[in-house]
PDB file of N, CA, C and O in Angstrom:
ATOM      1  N   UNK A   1       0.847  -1.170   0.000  1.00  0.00           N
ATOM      2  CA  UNK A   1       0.000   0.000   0.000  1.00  0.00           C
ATOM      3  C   UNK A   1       0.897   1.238   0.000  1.00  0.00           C
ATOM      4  O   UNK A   1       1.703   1.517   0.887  1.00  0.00           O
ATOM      5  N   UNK A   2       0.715   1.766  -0.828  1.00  0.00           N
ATOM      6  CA  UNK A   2       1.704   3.295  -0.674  1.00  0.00           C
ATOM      7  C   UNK A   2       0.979   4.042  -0.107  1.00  0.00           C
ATOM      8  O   UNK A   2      -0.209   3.865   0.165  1.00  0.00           O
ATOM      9  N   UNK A   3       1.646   4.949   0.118  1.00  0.00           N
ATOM     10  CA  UNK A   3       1.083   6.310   0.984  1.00  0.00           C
ATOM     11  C   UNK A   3       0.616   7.606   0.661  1.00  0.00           C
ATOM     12  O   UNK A   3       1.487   8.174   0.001  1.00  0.00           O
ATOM     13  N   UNK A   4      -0.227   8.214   0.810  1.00  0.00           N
ATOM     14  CA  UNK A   4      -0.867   9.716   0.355  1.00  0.00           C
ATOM     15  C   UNK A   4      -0.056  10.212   0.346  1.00  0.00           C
ATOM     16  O   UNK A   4       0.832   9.684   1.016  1.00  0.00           O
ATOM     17  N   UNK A   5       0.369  11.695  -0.436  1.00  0.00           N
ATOM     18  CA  UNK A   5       1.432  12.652  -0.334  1.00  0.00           C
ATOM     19  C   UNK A   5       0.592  13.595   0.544  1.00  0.00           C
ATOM     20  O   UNK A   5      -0.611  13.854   0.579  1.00  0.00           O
ATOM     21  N   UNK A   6       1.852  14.087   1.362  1.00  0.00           N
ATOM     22  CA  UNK A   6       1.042  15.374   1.759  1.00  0.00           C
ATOM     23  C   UNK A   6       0.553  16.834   0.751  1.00  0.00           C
ATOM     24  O   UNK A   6       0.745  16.767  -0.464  1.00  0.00           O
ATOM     25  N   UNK A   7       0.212  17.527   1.083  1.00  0.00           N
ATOM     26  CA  UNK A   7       0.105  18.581   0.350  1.00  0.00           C
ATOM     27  C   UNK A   7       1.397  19.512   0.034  1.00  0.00           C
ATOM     28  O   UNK A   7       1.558  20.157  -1.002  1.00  0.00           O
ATOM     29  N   UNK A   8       2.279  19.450   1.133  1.00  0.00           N
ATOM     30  CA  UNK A   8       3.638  20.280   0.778  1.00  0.00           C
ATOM     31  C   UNK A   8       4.146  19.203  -0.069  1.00  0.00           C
ATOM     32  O   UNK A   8       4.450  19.613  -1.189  1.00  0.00           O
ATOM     33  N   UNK A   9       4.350  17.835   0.132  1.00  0.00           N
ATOM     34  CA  UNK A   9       4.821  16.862  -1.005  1.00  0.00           C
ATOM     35  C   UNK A   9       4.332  17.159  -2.265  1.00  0.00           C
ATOM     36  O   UNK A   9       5.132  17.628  -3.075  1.00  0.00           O
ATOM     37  N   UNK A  10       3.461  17.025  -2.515  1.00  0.00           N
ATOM     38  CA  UNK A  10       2.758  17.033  -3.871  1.00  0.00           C
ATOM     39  C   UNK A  10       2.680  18.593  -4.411  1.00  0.00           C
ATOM     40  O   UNK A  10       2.324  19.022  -5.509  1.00  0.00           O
ATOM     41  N   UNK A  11       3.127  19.255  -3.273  1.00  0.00           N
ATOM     42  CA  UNK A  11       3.400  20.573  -4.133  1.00  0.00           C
ATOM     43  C   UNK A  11       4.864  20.616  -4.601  1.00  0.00           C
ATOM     44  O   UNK A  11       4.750  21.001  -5.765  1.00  0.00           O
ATOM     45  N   UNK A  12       5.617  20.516  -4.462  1.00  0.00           N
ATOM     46  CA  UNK A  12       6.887  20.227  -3.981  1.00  0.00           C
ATOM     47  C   UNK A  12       7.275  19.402  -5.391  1.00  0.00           C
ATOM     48  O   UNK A  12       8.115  19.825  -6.186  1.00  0.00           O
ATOM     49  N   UNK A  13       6.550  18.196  -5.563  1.00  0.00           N
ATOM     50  CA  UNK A  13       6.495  17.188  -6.539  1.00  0.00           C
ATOM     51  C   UNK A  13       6.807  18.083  -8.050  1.00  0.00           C
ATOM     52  O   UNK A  13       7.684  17.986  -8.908  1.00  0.00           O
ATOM     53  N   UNK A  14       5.604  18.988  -7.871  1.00  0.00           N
ATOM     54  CA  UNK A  14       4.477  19.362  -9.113  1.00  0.00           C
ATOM     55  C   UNK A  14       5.375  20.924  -9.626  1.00  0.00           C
ATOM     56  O   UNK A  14       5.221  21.502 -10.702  1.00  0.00           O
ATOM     57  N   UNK A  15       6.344  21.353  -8.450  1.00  0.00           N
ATOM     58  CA  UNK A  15       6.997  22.415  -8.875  1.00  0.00           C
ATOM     59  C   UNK A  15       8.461  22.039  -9.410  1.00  0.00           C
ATOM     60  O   UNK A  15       9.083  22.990  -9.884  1.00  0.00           O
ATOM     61  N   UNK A  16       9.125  20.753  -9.404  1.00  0.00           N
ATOM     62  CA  UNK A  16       9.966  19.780  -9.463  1.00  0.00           C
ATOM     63  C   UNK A  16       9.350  19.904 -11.122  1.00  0.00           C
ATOM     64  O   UNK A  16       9.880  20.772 -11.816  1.00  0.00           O
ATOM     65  N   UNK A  17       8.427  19.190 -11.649  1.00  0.00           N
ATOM     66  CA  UNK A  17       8.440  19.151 -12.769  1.00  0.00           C
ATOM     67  C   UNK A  17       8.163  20.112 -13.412  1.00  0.00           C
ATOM     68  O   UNK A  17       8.478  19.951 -14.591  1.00  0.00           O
ATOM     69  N   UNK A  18       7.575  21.350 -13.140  1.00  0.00           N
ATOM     70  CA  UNK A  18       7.423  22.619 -13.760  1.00  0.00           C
ATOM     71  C   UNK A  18       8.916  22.982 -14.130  1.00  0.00           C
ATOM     72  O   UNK A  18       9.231  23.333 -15.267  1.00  0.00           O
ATOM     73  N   UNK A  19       9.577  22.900 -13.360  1.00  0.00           N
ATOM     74  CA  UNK A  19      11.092  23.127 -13.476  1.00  0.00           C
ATOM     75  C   UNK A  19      11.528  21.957 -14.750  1.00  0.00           C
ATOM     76  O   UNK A  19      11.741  22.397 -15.880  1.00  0.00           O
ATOM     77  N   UNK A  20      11.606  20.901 -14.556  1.00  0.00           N
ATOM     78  CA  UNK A  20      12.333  19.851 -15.380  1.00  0.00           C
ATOM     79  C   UNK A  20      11.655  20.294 -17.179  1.00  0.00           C
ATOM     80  O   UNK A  20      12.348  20.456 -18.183  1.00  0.00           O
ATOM     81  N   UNK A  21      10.028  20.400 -17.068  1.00  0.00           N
ATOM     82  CA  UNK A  21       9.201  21.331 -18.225  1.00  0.00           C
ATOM     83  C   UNK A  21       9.943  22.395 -18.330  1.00  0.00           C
ATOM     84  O   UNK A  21      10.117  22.532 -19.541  1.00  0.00           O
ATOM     85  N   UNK A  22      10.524  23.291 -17.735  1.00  0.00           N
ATOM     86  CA  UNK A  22      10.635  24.708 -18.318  1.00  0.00           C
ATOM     87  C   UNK A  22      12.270  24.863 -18.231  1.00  0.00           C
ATOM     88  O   UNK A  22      12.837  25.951 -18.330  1.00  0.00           O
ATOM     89  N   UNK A  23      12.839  23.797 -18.059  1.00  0.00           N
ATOM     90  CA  UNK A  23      14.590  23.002 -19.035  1.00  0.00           C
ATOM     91  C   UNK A  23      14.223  22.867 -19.884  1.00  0.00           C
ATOM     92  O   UNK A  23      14.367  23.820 -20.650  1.00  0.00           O
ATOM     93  N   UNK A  24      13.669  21.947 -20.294  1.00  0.00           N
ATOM     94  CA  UNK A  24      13.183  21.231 -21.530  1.00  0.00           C
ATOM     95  C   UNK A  24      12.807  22.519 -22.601  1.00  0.00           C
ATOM     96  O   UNK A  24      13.392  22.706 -23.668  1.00  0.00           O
ATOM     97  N   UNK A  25      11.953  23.165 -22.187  1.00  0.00           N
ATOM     98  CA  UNK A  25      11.534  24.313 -23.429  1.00  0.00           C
ATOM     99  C   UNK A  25      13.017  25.580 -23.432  1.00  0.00           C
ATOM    100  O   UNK A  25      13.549  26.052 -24.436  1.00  0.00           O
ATOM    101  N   UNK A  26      13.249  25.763 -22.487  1.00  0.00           N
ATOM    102  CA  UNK A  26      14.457  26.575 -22.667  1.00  0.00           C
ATOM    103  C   UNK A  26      15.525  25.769 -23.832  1.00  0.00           C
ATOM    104  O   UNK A  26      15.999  26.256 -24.858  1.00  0.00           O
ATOM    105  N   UNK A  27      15.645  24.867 -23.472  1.00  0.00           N
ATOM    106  CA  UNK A  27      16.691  24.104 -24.472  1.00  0.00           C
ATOM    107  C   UNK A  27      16.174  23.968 -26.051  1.00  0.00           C
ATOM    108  O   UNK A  27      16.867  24.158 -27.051  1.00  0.00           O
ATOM    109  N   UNK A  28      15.023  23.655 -26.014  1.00  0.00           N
ATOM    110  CA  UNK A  28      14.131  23.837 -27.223  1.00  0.00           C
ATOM    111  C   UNK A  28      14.590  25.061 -27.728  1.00  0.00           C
ATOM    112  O   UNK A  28      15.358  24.858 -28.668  1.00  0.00           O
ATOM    113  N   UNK A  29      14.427  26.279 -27.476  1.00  0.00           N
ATOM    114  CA  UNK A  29      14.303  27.249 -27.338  1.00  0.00           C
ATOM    115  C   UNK A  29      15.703  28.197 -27.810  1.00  0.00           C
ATOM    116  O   UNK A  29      15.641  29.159 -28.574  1.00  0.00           O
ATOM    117  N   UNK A  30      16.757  27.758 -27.265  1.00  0.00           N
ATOM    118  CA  UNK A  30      18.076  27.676 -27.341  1.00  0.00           C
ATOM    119  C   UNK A  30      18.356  29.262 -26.343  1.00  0.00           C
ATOM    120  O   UNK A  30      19.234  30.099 -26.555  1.00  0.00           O
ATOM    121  N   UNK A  31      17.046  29.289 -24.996  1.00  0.00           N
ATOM    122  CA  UNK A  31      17.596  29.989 -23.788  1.00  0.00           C
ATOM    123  C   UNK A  31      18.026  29.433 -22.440  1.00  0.00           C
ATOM    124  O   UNK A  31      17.697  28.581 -21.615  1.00  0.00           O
ATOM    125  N   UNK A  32      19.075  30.517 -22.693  1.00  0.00           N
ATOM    126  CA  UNK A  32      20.074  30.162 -21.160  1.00  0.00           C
ATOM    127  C   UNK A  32      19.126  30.772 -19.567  1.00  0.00           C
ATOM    128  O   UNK A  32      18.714  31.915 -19.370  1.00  0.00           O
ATOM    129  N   UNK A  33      19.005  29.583 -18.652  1.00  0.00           N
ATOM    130  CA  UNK A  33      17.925  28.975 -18.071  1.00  0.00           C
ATOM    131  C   UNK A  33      19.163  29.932 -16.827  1.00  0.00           C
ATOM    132  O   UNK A  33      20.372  29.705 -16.873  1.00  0.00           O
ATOM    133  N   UNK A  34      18.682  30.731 -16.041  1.00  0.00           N
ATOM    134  CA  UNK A  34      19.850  30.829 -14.363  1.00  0.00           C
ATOM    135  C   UNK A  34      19.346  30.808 -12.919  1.00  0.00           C
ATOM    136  O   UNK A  34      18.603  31.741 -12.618  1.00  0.00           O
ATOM    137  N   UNK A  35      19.694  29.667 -11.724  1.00  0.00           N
ATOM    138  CA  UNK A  35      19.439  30.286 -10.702  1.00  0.00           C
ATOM    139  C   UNK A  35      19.311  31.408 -10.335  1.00  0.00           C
ATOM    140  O   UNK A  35      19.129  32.257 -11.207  1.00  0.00           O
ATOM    141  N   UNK A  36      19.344  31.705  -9.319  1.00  0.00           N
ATOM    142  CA  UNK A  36      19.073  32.446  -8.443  1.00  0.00           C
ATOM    143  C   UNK A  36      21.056  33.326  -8.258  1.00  0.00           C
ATOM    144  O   UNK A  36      21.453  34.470  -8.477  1.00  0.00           O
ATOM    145  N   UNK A  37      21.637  32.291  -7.863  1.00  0.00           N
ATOM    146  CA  UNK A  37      22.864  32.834  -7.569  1.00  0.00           C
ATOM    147  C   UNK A  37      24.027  33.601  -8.742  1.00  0.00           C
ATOM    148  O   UNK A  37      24.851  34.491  -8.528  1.00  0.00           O
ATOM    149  N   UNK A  38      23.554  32.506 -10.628  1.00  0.00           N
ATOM    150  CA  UNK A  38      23.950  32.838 -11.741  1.00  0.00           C
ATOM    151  C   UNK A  38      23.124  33.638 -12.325  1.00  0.00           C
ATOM    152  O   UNK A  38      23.131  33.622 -13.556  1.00  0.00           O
ATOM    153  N   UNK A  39      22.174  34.571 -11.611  1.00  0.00           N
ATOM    154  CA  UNK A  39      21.590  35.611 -12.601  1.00  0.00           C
ATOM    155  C   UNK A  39      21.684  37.124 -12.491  1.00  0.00           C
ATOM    156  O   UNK A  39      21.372  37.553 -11.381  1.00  0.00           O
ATOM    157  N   UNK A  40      22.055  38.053 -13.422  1.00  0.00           N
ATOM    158  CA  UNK A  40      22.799  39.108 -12.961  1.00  0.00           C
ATOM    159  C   UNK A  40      21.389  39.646 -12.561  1.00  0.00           C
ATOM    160  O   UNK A  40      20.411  38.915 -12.722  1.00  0.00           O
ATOM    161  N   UNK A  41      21.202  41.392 -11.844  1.00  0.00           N
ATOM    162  CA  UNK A  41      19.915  41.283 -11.309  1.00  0.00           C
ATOM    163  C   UNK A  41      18.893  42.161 -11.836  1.00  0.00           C
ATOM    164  O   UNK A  41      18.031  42.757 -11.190  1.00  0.00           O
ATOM    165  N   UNK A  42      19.087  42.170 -13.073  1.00  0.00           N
ATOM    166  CA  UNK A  42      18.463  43.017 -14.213  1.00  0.00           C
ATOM    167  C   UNK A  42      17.750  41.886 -14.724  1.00  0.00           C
ATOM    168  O   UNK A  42      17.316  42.187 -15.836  1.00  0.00           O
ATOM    169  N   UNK A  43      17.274  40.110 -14.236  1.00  0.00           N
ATOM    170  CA  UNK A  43      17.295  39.454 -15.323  1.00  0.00           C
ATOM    171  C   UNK A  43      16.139  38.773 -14.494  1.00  0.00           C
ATOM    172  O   UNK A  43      16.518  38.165 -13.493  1.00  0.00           O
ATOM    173  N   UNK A  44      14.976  38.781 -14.721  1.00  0.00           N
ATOM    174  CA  UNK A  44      13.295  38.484 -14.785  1.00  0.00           C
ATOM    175  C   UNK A  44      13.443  36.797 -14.534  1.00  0.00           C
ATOM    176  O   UNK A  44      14.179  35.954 -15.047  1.00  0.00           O
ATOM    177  N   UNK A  45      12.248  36.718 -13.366  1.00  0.00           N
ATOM    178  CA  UNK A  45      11.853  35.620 -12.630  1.00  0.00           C
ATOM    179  C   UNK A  45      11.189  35.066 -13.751  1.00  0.00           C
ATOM    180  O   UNK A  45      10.269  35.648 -14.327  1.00  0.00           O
ATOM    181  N   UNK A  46      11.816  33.493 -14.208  1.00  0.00           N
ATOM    182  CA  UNK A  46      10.196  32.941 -14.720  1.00  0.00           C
ATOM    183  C   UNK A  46       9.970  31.031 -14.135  1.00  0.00           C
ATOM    184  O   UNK A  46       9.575  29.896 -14.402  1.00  0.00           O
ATOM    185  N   UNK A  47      10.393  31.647 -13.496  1.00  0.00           N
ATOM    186  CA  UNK A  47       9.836  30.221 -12.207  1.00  0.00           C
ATOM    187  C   UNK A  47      10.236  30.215 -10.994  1.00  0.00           C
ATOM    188  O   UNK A  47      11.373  30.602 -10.726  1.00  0.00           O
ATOM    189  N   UNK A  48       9.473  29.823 -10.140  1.00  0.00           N
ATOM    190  CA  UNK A  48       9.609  30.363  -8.604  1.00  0.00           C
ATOM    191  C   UNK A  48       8.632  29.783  -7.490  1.00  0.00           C
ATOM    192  O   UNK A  48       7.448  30.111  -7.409  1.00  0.00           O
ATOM    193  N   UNK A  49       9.163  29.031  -6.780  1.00  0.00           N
ATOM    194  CA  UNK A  49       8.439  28.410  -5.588  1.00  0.00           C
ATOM    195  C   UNK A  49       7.692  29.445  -5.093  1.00  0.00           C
ATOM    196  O   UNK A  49       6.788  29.087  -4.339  1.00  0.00           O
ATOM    197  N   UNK A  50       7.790  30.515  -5.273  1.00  0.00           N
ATOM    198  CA  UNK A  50       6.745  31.811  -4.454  1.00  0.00           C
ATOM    199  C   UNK A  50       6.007  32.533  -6.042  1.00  0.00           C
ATOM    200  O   UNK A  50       6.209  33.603  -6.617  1.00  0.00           O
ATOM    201  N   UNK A  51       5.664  32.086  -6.157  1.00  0.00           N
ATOM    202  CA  UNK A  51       3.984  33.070  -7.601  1.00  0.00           C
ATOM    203  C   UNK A  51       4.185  34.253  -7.537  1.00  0.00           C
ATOM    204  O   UNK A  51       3.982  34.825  -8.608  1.00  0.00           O
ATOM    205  N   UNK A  52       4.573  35.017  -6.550  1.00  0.00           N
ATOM    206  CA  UNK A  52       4.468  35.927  -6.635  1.00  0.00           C
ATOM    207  C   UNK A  52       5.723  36.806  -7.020  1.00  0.00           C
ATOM    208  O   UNK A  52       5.660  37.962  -7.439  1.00  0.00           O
ATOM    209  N   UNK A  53       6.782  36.129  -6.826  1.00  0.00           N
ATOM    210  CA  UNK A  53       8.057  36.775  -7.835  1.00  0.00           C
ATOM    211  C   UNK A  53       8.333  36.066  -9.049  1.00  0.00           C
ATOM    212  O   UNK A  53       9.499  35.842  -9.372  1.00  0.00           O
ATOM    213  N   UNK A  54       7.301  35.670  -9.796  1.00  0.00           N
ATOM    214  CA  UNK A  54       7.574  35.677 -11.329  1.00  0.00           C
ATOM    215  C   UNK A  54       6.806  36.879 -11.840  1.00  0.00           C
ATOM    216  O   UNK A  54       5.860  37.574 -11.469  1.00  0.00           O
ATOM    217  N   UNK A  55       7.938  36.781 -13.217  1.00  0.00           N
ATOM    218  CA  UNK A  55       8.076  38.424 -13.795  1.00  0.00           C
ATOM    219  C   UNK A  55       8.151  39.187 -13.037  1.00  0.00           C
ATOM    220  O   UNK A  55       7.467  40.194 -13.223  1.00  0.00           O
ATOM    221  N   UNK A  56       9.063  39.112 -11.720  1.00  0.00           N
ATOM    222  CA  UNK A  56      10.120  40.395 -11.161  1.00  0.00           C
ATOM    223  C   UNK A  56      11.753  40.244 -11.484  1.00  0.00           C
ATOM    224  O   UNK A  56      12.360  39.193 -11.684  1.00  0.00           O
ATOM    225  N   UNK A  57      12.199  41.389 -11.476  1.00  0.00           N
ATOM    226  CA  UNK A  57      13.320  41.149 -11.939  1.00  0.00           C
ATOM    227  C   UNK A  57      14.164  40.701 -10.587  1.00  0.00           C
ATOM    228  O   UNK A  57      13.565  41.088  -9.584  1.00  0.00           O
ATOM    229  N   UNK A  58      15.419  39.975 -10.273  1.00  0.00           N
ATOM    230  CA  UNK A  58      16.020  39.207  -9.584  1.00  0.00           C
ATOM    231  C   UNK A  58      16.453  40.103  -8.078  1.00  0.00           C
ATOM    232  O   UNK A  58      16.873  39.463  -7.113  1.00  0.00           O
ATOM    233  N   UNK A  59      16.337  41.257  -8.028  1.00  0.00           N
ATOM    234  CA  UNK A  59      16.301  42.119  -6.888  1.00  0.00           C
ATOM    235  C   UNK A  59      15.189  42.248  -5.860  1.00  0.00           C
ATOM    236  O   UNK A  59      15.118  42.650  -4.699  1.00  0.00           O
ATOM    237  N   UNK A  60      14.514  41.842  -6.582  1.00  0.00           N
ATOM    238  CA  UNK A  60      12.974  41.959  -6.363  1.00  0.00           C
ATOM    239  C   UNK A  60      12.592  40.344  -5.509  1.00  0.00           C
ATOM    240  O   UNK A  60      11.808  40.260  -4.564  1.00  0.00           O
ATOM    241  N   UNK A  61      13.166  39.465  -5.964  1.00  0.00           N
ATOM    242  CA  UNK A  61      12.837  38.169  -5.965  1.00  0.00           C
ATOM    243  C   UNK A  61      14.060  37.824  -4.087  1.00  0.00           C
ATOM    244  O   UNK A  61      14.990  38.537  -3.710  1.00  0.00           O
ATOM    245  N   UNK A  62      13.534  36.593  -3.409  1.00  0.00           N
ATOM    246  CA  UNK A  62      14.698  36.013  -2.152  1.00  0.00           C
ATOM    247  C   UNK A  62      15.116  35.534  -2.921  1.00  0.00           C
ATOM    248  O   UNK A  62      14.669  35.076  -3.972  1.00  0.00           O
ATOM    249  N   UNK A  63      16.411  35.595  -2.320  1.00  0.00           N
ATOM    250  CA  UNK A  63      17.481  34.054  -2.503  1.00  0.00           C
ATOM    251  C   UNK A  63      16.838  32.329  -1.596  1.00  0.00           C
ATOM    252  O   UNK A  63      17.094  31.130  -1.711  1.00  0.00           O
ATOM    253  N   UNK A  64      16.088  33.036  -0.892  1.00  0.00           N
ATOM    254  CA  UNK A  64      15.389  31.969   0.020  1.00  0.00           C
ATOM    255  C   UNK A  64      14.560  31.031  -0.451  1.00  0.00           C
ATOM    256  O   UNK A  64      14.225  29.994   0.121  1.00  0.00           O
ATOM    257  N   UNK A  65      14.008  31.688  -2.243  1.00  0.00           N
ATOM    258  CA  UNK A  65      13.035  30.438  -2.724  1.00  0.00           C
ATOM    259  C   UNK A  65      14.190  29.960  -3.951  1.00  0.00           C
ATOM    260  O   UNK A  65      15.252  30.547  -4.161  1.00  0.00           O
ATOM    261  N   UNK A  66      13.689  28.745  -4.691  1.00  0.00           N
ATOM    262  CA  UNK A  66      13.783  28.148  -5.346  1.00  0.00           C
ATOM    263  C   UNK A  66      13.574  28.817  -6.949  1.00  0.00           C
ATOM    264  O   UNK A  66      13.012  28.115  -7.790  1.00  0.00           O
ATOM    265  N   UNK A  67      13.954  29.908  -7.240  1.00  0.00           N
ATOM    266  CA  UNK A  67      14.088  30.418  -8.571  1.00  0.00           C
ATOM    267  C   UNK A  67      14.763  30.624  -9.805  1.00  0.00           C
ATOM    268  O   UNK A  67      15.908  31.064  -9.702  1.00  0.00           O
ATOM    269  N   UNK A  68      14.203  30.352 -11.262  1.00  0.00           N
ATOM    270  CA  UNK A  68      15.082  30.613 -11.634  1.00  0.00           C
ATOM    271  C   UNK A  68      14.821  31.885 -13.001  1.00  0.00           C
ATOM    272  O   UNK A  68      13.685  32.270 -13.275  1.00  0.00           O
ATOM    273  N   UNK A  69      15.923  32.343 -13.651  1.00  0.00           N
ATOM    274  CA  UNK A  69      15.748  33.368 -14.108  1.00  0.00           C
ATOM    275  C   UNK A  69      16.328  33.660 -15.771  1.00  0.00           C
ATOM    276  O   UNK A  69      17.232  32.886 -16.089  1.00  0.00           O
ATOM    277  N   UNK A  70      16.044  34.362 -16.520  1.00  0.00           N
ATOM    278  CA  UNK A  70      16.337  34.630 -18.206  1.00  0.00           C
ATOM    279  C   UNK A  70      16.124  35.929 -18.122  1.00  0.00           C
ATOM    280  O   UNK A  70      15.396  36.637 -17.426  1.00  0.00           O
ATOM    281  N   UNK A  71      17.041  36.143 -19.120  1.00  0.00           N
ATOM    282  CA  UNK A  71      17.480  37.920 -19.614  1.00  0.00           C
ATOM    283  C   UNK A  71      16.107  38.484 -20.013  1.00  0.00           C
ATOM    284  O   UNK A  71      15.227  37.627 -20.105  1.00  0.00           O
ATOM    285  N   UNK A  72      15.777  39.643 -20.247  1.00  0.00           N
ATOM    286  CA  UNK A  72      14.814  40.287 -20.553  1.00  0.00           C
ATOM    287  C   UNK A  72      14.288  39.988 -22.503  1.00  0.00           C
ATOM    288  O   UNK A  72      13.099  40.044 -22.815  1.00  0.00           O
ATOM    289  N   UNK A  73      15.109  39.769 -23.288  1.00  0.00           N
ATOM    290  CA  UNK A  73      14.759  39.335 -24.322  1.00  0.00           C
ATOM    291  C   UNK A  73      14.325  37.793 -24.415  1.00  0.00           C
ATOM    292  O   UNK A  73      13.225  37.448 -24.847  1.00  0.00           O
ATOM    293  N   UNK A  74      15.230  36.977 -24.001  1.00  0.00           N
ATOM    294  CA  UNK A  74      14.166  35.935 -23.513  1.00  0.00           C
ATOM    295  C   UNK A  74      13.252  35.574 -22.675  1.00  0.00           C
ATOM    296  O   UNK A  74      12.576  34.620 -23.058  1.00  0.00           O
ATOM    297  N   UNK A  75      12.934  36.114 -21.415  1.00  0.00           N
ATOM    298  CA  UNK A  75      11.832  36.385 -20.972  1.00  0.00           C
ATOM    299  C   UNK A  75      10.565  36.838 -21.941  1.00  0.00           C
ATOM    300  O   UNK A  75       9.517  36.264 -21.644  1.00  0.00           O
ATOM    301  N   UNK A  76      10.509  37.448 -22.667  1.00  0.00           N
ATOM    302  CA  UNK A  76       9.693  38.286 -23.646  1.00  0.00           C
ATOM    303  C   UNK A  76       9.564  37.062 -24.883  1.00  0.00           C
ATOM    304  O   UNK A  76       8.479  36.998 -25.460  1.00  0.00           O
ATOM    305  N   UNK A  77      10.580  36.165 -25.263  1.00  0.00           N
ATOM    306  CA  UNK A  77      10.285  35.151 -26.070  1.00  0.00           C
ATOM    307  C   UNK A  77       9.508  33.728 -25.257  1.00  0.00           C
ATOM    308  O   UNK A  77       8.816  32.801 -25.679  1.00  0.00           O
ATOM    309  N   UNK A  78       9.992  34.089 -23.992  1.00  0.00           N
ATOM    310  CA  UNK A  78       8.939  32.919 -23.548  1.00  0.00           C
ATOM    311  C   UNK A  78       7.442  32.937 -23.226  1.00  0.00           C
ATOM    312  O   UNK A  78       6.723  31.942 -23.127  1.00  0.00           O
ATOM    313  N   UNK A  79       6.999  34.496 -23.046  1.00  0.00           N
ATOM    314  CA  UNK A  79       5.847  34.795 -22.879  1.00  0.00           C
ATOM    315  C   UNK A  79       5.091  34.781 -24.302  1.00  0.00           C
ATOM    316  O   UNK A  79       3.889  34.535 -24.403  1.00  0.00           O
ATOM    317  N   UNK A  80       5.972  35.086 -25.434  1.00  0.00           N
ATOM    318  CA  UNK A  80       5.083  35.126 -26.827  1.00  0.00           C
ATOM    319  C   UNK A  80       4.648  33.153 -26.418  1.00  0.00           C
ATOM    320  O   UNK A  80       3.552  32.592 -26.432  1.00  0.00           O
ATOM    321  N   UNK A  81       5.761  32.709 -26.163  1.00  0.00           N
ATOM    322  CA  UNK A  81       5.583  30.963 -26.826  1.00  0.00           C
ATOM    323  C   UNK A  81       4.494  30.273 -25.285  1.00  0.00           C
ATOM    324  O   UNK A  81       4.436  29.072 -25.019  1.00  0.00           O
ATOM    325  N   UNK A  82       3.920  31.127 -24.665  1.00  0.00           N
ATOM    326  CA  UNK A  82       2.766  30.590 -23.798  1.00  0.00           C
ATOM    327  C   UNK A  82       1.586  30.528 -24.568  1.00  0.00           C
ATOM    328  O   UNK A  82       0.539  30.124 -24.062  1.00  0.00           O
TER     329      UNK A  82
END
């Protein structure tokens, strides 16, 4: 019998693959994908354990969540390709 996930699990899970999805299209894509620590800070959230710092630029955003970040021209190419 396996076990229920909790809700932080299965969130946790589900932001795990949003991430592994949004490698995948960056590479498609042929954009350079940056943490949190490799992104200079002119350079726009587009994934982020906190919702509420995507599409801020990296000043704006903690080092405390799980984010990662693309230059302002690709940012702008990933929003056309939504």
């Amino acid at each position: 019998m396996s076990r229920a996930l909790s809700i932080k699990e299965s969130m946790t899970r589900r932001y795990h693959s949003d991430v592994r999805k949004l490698k995948e299209k960056c590479k498609e894509l042929g954009i350079n994908l940056y943490p949190y620590c490799e992104a200079e800070d002119y350079y726009y959230c587009i994934l982020s354990d906190n919702e509420y710092e995507i599409g801020e630029i990296k000043t704006h955003c903690s080092i405390d969540n799980e984010n990662y970040f693309v230059c302002a021209d690709d940012y702008f190419i990933l929003q056309d390709e939504s």
